[in-house]
C-alpha positions as CSV (number, residue, x, y, z in Angstrom):
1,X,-10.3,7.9,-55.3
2,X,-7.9,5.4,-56.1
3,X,-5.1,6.9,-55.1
4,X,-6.8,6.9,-51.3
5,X,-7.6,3.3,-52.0
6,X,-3.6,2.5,-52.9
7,X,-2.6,4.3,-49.7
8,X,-5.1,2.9,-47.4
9,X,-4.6,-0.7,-48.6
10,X,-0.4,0.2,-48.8
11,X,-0.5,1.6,-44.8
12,X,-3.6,-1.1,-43.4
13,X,-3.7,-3.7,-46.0
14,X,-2.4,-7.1,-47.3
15,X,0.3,-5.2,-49.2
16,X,2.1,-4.2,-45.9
17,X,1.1,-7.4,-44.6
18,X,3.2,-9.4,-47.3
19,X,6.0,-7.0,-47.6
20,X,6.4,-7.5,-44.0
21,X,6.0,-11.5,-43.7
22,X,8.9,-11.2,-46.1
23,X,11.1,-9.2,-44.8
24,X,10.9,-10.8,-41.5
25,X,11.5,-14.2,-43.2
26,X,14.2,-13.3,-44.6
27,X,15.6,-12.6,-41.4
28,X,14.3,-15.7,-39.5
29,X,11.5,-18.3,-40.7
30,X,10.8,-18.4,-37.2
31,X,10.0,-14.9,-36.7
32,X,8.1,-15.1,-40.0
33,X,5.7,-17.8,-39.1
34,X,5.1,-16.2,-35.7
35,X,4.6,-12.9,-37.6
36,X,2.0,-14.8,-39.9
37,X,0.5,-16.9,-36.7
38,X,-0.3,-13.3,-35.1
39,X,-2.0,-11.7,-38.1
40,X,-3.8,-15.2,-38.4
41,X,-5.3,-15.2,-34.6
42,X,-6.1,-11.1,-34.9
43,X,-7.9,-12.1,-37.7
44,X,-10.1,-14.6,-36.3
45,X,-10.6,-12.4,-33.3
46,X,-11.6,-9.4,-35.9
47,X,-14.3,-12.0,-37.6
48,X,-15.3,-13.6,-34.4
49,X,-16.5,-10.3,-32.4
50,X,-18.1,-9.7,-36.0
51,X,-20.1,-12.8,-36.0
52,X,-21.2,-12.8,-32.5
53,X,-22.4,-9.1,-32.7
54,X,-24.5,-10.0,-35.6
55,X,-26.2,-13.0,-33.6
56,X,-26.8,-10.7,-30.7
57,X,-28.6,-8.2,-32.8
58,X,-30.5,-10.5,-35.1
59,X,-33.8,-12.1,-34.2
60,X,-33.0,-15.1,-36.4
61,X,-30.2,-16.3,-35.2
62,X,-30.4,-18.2,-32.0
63,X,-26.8,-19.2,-30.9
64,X,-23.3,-19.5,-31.8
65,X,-20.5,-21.9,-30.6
66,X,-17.0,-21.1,-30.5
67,X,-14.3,-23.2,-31.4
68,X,-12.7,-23.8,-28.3
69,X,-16.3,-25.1,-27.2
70,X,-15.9,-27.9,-30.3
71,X,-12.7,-28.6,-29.4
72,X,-13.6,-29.7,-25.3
73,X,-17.1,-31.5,-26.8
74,X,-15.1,-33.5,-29.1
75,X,-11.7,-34.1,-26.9
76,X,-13.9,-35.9,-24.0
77,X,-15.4,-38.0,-27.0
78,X,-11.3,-38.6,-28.8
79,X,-9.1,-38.0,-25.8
80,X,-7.2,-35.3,-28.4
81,X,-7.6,-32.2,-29.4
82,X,-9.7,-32.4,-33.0
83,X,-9.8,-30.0,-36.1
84,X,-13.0,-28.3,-35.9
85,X,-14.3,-25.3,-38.2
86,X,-14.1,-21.8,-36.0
87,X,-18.4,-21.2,-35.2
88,X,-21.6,-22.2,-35.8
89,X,-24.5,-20.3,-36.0
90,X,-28.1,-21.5,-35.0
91,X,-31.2,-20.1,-36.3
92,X,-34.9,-21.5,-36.5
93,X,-34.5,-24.7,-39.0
94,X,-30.9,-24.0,-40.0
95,X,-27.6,-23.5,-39.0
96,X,-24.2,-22.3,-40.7
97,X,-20.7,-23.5,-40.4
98,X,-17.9,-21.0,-40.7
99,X,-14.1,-21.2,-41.2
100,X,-12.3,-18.2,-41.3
101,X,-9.4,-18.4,-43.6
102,X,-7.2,-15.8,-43.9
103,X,-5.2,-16.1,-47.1
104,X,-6.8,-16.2,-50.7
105,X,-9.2,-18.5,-51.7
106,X,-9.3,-19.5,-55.8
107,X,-12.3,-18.7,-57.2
108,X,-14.4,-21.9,-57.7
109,X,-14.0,-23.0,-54.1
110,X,-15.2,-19.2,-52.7
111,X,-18.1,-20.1,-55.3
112,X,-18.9,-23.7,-53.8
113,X,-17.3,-25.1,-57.5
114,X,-14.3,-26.7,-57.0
115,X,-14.1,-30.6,-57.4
């Protein structure tokens, strides 16, 4: 088994991720940084049908808002375009703030820890 697991994450994973930021930096930062910018916005896309599948299916959850949706509320307020997180979700007496992040996160932040 973990030899399908090494190949798996070696052909689809962050492993060929990396090796291939690297490479390509080495070439050009530019290309790098696009490179990086690419995986970055797939990424979001990847976690964004995600989260708006599960609030179509769940009885809970009442509404989401989309980043691009933050961004026009609070540029008519500003003037600019602000820094907002990527959704919200609503649900009966709560709601949930997401930010996708799509690099490692050390262990007492992903655990609400960190100072």
């Amino acid at each position: 088994m973990l030899r399908h697991q090494w190949a798996r994450d070696r052909l689809c994973g962050g492993q060929l991720y990396f090796e291939a930021w690297f490479h390509l930096g080495a070439q050009a930062r530019a290309l790098a940084d696009r490179f990086k910018g690419a995986m970055n916005d797939a990424f979001e896309q990847f976690v964004g049908g995600i989260l708006h599948r599960t609030v179509d299916k769940s009885p809970h959850l009442r509404l989401i808002i989309d980043e691009p949706d933050m961004q026009t509320a609070r540029k008519e307020q500003k003037g600019k375009t602000p820094s907002v997180c990527d959704w919200i979700l609503f649900g009966e007496g709560h709601c949930v703030v997401i930010d996708a992040t799509n690099h490692a996160v050390k262990a007492d932040a992903a655990q609400g820890l960190a100072t």
